[in-house]
N, C-alpha and C positions, 0 to 999 in steps of 0.2 A: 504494500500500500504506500504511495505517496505521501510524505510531510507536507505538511501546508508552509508556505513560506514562512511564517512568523517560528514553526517547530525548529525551520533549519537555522534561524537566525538566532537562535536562543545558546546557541552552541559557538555564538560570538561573544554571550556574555561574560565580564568581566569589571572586577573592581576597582581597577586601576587600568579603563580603557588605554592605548597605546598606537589605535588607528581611528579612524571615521568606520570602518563596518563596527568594530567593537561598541563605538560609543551611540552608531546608531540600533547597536541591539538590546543596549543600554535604556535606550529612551524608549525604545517603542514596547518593552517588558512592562515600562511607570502608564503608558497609552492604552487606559481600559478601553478606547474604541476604537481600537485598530483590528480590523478584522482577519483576526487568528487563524480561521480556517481556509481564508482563501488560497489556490494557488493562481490565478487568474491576475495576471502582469496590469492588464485597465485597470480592473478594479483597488488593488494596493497603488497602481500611480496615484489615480483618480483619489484616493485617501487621503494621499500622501501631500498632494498638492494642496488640498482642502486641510489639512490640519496637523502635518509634518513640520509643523515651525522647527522642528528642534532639529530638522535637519539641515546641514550648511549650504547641503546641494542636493539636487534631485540626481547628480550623477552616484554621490553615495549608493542611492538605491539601485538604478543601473549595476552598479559595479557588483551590489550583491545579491541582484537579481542572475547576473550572469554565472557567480559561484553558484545560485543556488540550481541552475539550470543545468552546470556542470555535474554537481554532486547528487543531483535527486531526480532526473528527468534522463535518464540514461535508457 
């Protein structure tokens, strides 16, 4: 069964972020309305645009959009 984007990014988590993917798996763990189950690219852009303030750039997600597509969509 596939992870949902938000599963695979949770495996960024860290206390002492040290990148932009870490700190953005950071923030979106604290974002009770970020929708967990999706794996659907529109839909978490489409989020993220609308209420990703905490993110510095939407290429963050891109970038771990791309890992997650590497690692879970094989």
């Amino acid at each position: 069964m596939l992870k949902s984007f938000y599963h695979f990014l949770m495996k960024y988590r860290h206390p002492k972020p040290s990148n932009a993917i870490s700190q953005f798996a950071n923030d979106a763990f604290l974002d009770h309305g970020f929708p967990k189950n999706s794996e659907d690219y529109d839909e978490l852009s489409r989020y993220l645009e609308l209420n990703g303030q905490y993110l510095p750039s939407m290429t963050v997600f891109d970038d771990a959009w791309e890992m997650y597509l590497l690692h879970e969509k094989r």
